[in-house]
C-alpha positions as CSV (number, residue, x, y, z in Angstrom):
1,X,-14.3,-9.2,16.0
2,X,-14.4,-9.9,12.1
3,X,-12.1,-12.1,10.6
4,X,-10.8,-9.4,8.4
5,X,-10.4,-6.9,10.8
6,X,-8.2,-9.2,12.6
7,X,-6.0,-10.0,10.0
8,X,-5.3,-6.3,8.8
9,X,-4.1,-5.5,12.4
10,X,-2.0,-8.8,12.4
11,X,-0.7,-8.0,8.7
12,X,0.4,-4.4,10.9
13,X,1.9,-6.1,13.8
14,X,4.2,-8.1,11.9
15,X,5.1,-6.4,8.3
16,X,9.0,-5.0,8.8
17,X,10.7,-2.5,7.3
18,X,12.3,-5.6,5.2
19,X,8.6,-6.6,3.9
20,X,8.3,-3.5,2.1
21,X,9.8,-2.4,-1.7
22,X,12.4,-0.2,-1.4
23,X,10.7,2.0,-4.4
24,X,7.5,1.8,-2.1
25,X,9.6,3.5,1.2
26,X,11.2,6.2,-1.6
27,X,7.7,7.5,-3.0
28,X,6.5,7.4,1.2
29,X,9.8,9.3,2.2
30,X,8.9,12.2,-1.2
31,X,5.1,11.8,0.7
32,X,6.7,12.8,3.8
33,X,8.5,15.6,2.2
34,X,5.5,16.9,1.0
35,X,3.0,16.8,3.9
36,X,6.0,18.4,6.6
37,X,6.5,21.3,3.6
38,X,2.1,21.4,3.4
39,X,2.7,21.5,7.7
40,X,5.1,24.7,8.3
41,X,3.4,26.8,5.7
42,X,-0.3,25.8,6.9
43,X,1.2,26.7,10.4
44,X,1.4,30.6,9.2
45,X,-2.5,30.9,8.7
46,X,-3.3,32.9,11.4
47,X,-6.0,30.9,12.9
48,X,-3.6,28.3,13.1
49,X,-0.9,30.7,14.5
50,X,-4.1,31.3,17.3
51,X,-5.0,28.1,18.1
52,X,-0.9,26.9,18.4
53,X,-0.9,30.2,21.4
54,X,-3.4,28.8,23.0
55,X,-3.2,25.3,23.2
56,X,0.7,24.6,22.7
57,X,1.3,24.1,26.8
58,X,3.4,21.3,28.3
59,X,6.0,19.3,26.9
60,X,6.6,15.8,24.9
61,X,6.1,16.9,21.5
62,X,6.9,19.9,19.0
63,X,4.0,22.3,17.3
64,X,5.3,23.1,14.0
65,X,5.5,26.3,13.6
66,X,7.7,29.8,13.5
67,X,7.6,30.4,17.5
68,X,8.2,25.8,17.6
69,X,6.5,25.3,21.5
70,X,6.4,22.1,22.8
71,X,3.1,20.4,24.2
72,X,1.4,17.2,25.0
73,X,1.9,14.7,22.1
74,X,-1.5,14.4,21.0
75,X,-1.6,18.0,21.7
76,X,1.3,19.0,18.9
77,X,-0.7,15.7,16.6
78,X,-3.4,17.9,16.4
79,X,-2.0,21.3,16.0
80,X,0.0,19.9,13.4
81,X,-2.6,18.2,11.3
82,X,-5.1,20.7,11.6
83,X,-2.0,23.3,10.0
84,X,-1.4,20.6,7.0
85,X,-4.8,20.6,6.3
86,X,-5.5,24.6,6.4
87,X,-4.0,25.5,3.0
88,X,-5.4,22.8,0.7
89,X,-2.1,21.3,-0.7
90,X,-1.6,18.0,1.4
91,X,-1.9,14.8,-1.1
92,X,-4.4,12.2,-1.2
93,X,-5.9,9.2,-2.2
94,X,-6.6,8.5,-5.9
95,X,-9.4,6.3,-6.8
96,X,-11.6,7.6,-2.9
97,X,-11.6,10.2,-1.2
98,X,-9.6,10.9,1.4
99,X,-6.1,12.9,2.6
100,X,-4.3,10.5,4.2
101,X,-0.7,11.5,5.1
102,X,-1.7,15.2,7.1
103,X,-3.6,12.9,8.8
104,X,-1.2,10.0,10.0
105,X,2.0,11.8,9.7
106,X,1.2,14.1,12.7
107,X,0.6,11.3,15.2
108,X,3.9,9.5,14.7
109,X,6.1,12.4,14.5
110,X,4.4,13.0,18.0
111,X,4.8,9.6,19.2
112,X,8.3,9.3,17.2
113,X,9.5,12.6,19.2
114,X,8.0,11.9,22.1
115,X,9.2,8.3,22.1
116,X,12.8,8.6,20.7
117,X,12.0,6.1,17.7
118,X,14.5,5.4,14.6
119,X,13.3,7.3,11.4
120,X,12.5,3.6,10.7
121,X,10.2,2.7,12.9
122,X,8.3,5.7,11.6
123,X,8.5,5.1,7.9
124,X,7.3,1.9,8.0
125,X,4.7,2.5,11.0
126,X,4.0,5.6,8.3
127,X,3.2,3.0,5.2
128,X,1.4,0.4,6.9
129,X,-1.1,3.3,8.6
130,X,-1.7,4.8,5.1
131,X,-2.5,1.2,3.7
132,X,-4.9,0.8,6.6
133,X,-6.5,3.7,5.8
134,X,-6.7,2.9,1.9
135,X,-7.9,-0.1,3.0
136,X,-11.2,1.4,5.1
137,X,-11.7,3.9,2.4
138,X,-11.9,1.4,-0.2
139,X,-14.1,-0.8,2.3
140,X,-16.4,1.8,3.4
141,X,-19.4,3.9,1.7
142,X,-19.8,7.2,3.2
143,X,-22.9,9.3,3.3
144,X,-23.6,11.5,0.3
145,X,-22.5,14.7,2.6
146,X,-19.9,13.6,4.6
147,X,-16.0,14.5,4.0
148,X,-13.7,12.4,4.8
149,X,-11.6,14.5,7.3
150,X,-11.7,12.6,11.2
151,X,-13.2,9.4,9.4
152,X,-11.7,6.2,8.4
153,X,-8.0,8.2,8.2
154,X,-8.5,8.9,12.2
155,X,-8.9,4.9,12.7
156,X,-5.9,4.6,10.4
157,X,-3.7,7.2,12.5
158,X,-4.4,4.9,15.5
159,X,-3.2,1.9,14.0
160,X,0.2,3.8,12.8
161,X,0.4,5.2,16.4
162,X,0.1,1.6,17.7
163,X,2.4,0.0,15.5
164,X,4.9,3.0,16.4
165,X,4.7,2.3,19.7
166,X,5.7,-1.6,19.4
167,X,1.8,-2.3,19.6
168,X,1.0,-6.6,18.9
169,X,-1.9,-7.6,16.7
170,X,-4.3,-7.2,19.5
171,X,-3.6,-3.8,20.9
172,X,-3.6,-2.4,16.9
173,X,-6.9,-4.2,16.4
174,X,-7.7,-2.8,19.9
175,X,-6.3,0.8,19.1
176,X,-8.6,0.8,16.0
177,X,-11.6,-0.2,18.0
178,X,-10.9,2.1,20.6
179,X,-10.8,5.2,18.0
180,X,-13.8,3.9,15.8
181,X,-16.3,5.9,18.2
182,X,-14.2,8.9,18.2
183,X,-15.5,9.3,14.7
184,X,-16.2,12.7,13.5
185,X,-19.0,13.9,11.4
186,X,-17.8,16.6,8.9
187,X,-19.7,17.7,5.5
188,X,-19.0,19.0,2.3
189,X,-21.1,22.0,3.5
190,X,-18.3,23.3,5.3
191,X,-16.2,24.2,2.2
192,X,-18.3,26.4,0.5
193,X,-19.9,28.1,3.6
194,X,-15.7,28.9,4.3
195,X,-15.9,26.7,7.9
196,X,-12.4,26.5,8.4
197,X,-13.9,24.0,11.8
198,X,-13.4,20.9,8.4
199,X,-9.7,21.6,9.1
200,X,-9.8,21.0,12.9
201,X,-11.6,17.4,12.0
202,X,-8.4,16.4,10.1
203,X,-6.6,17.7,13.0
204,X,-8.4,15.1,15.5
205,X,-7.0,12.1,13.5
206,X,-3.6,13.3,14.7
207,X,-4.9,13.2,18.0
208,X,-6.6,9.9,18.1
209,X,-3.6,8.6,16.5
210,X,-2.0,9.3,19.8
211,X,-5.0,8.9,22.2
212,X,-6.0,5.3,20.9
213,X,-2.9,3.8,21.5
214,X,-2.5,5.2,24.7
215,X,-6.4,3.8,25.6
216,X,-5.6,0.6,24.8
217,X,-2.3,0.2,27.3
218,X,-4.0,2.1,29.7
219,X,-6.5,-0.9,29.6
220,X,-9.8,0.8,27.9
221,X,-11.8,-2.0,26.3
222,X,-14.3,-1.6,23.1
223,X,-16.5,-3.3,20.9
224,X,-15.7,-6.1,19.0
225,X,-17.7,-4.8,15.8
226,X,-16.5,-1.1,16.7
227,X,-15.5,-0.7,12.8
228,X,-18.4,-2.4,11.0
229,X,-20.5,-0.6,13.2
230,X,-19.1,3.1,13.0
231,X,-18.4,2.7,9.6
232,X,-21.3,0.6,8.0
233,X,-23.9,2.2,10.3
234,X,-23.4,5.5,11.8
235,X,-21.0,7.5,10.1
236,X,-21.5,5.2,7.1
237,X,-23.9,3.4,5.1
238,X,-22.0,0.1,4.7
239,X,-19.0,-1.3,5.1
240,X,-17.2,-4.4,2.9
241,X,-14.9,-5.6,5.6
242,X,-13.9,-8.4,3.4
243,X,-12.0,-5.8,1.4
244,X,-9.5,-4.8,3.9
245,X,-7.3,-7.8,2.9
246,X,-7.4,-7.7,-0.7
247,X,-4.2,-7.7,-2.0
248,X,-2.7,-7.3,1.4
249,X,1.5,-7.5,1.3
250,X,1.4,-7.1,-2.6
251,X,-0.4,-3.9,-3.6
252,X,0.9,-0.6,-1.4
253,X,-1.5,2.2,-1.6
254,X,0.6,4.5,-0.7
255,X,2.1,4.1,-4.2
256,X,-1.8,4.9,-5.7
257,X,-1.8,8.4,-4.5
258,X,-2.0,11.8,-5.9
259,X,-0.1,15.4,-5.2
260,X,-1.3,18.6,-5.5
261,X,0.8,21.6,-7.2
262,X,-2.6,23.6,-7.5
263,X,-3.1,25.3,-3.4
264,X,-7.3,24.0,-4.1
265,X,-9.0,21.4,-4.0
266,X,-8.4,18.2,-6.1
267,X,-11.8,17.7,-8.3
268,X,-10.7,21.2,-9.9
269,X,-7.4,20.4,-11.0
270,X,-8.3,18.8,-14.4
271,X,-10.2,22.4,-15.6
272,X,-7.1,24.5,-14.2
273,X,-4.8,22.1,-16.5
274,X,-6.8,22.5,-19.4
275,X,-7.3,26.6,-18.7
276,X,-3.7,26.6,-18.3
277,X,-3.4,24.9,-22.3
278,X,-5.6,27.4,-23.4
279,X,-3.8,30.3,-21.7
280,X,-0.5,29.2,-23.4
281,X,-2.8,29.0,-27.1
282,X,-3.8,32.9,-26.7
283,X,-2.0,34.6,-24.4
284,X,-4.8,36.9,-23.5
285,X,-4.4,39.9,-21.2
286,X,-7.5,39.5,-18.3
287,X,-9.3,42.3,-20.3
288,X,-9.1,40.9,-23.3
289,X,-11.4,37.5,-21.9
290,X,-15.0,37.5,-22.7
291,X,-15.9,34.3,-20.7
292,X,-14.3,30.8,-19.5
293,X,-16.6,27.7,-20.3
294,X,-16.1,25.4,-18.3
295,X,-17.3,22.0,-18.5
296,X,-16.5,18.7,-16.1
297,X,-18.0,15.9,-13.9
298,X,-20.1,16.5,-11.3
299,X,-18.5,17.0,-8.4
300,X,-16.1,19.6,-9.9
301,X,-19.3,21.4,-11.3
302,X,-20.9,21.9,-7.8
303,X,-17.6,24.5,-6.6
304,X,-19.3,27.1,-8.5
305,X,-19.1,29.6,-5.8
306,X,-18.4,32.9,-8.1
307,X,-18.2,35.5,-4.5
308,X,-15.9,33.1,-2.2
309,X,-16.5,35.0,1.5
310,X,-12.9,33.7,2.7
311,X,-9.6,32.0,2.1
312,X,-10.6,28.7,2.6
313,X,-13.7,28.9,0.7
314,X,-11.9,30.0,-2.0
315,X,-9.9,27.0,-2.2
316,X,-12.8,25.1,-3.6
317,X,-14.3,28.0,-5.6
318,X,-13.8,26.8,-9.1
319,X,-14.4,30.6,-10.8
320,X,-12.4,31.9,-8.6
321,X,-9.2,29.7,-8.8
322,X,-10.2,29.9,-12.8
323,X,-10.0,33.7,-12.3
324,X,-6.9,33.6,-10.3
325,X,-5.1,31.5,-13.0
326,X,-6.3,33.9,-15.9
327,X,-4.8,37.0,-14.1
328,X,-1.4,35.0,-12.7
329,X,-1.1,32.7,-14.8
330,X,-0.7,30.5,-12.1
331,X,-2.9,28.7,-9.1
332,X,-0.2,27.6,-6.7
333,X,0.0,28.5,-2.7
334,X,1.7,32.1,-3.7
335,X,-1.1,33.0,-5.9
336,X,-4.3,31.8,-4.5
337,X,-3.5,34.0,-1.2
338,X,-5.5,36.2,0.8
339,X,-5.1,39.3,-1.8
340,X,-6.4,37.4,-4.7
341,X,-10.1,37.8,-3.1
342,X,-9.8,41.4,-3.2
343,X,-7.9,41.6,-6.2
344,X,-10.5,43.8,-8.6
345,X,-9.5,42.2,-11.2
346,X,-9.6,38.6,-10.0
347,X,-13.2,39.6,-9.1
348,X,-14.3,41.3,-12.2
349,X,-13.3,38.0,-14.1
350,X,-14.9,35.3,-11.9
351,X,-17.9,36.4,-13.1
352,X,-17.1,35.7,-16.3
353,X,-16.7,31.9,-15.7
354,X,-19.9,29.3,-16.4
355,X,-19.4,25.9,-15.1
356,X,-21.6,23.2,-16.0
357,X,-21.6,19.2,-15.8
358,X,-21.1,17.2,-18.2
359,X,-23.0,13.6,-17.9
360,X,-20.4,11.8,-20.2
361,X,-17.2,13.3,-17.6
362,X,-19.3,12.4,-14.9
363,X,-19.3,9.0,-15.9
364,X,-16.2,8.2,-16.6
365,X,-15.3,9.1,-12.6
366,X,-13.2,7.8,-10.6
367,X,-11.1,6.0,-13.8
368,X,-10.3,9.6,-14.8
369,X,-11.5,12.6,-14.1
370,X,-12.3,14.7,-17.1
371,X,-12.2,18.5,-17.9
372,X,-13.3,21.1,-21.3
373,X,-12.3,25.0,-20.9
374,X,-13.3,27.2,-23.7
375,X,-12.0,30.8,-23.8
376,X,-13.6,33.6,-25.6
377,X,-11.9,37.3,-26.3
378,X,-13.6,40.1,-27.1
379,X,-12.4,40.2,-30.4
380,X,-14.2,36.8,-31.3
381,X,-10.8,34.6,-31.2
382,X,-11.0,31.4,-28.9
383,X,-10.0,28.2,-28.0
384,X,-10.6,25.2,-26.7
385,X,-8.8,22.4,-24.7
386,X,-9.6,19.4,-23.2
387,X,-7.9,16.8,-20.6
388,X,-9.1,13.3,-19.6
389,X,-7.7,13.9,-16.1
390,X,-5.2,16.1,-14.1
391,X,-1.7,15.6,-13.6
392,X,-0.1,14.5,-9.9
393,X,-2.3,11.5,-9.9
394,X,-1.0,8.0,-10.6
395,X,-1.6,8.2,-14.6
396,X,-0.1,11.9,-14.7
397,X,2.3,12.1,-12.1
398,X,4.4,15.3,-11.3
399,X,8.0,14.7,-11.1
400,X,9.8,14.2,-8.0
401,X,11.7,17.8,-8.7
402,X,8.3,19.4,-9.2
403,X,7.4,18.0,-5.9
404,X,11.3,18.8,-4.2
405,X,10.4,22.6,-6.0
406,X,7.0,22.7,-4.3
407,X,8.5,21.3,-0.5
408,X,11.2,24.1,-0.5
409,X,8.3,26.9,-1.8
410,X,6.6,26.0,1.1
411,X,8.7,25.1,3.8
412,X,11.2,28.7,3.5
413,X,7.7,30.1,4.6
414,X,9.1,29.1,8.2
415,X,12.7,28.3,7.7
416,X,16.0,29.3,6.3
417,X,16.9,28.4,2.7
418,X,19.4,25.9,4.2
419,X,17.0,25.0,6.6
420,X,14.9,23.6,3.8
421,X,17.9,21.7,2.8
422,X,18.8,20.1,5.7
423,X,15.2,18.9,6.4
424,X,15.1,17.2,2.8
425,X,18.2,15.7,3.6
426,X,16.8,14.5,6.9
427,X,14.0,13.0,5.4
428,X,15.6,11.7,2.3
429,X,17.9,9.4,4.5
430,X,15.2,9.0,7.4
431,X,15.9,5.6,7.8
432,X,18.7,5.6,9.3
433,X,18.2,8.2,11.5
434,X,18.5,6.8,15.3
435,X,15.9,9.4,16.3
436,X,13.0,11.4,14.5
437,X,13.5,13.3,18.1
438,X,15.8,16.0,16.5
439,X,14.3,16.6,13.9
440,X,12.1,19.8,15.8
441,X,15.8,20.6,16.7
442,X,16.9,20.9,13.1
443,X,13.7,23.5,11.9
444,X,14.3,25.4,15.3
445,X,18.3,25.9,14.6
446,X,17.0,27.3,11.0
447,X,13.8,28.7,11.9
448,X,13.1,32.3,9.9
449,X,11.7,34.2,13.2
């Protein structure tokens, strides 16, 4: 086993709830908000709504969801990740790639449920697992395809689930192990094909956050190089274990994360900011636009998809969510809905948008992530504006009301208005809550149907 491995499941086994910053467990608790209000409106899709009919059978552990069944922990893990993942809003990591909390979260409030644990217990299990899996990304190189749903986050959600469960340093390093060959192998190719399949791989980390742990105390063994092999050599092309520890106990990566107001991907955030300064310049009515230019780095300029064939490829359709925008004058969850890809007018004015890279942007990534949007009427008038990055990262961050706004938006998709409330509440003073077990409870007494 390497050294570094080692001591990252050790640093797990022993932090306390005492060894973290208090202004560290406040921005996890707003993270937690966030992902359980990106949870119970993902759960309305109605693939999810499916999937949940079939497969929510047994008991242990709540689906999320307007009918709320109960199933097998890693069962409700993976219903409930693959939900937060379906409607493009849950936040991620800033400086790699990765969405970290939809795919820890689910696990512990499995194993929390399931298990009767304090509120506690699973913020700081909650912390440590999103610093692991900070930690891997930052540590591992991915192939040139591959997104990172079901990767290093699902080996991350197995360490949280371990440390939940009162895990030592050996069964968290065993957990991790165990997990590394459960590995999935999504791509990038999903998202503009519309394969909403990229959502069930973010769902899987919720189960192997639950499925590890168990392995290990069920006395499963596993390689000792598990990680530097799955990671550095088959669903990877290297891996830097000796950064796992750097800065480990002082610098909490939860705290380097971004949010998402904007229901699309990230990478197209910065042009939708910069559209949305340009908007407010000349107020033009849809008809009135000749063309949006836009220009950005590279891997904004490849979501160029102008005839998105469904919802979820239209959440990384930059024309579209451009188009969308223009039209609305807005890009959040409400807007970029079903109707907006046969709105006419959306349509007409997608193909109107040019994207194109610009080598300079490109360069400057991941330090910031840089955006130019020129519009042009019909009359001749136009305007240009420019951002060096988006806002909800860690330079630009939205403001803890923004993100309260955006939790309630979301969440009275499947509760009551004081349902919405009362959750915030709940999580807002989570740690002292004796149990995370009635928490299910609460949404069910204030569910909407």
């Amino acid at each position: 086993m390497g050294a570094d491995v080692e001591q990252l499941a050790a640093f797990v086994a022993k932090a306390t709830a005492a060894d973290i910053p208090a202004a560290v467990q406040h921005h996890a608790k707003l993270t937690i908000l966030d992902t359980l209000g990106v949870i119970l409106a993902g759960s309305q899709r109605p693939e999810v709504r499916a999937i949940r009919g079939k497969m929510a059978t047994g008991s242990g552990a709540t689906a999320y969801g307007a009918d709320w069944p109960t199933c097998a922990p890693q069962t409700a893990a993976m219903l409930n990740g693959i939900a937060g993942r379906s409607i493009e809003l849950c936040e991620g990591l800033r400086l790699t790639s990765g969405q970290v909390a939809v795919q820890i979260l689910p696990s512990l409030l499995a194993i929390g449920e399931a298990g009767q644990h304090t509120g506690q217990d699973l913020l700081t299990a909650f912390i440590l697992g999103y610093d692991v899996a900070a930690r891997l990304s930052l540590a591992f190189t991915p192939w040139p395809l591959a997104h990172q749903n079901g990767q290093f986050c699902l080996i991350a959600a197995a360490a949280a689930g371990a440390k939940l469960m009162g895990m030592d340093a050996n069964g968290i390093s065993l957990a991790m192990r165990i997990a590394a060959p459960l590995v999935l192998t999504p791509s990038y190719t999903h998202v503009v094909a519309g394969a909403t399949a990229l959502n069930v791989a973010g769902g899987m980390a919720g189960f192997a956050g639950v499925l590890g742990p168990d392995l290990a105390m069920a006395g499963f063994t596993a390689l000792d190089d598990a990680l530097e092999t799955s990671l550095g050599n088959l669903t990877g092309q290297g891996f830097a274990a000796e950064r796992l520890t750097t800065d480990l106990g002082t610098v909490w990566h939860i705290t380097r994360n971004y949010f998402r107001l904007y229901a699309c991907c990230n990478p197209i955030h910065p042009a939708l900011d910069a559209l949305s300064a340009v908007l407010t310049d000349l107020r033009p009515s849809p008809e009135q636009i000749e063309r949006i230019d836009i220009a950005t780095y590279r891997f904004a300029a490849v979501m160029r998809n102008a005839d998105p064939p469904n919802y979820f490829a239209s959440k990384y359709a930059l024309p579209h969510a451009a188009a969308v925008m223009a039209v609305t004058g807005r890009a959040d969850h409400a807007a970029l809905d079903d109707a907006a890809l046969t709105n006419p007018v959306v349509a007409a004015l997608r193909h109107r948008v040019t994207i194109t890279e610009d080598a300079t942007m490109t360069a400057k990534v991941p330090a910031l992530r840089p955006a130019r949007v020129t519009v042009v009427l019909k009359n001749g008038q136009s305007a240009t504006r420019s951002v060096d990055s988006h806002r909800g990262d860690f330079n630009q961050p939205y403001t803890e009301a923004e993100l309260r706004d955006k939790f309630h938006a979301l969440a009275t998709e499947v509760v009551s208005t004081a349902g919405a409330r009362a959750l915030e509440a709940a999580v807002d003073a989570l740690q002292n809550r004796q149990t995370v077990a009635d928490l299910p409870d609460l949404m069910r007494a204030h569910g909407r149907i």
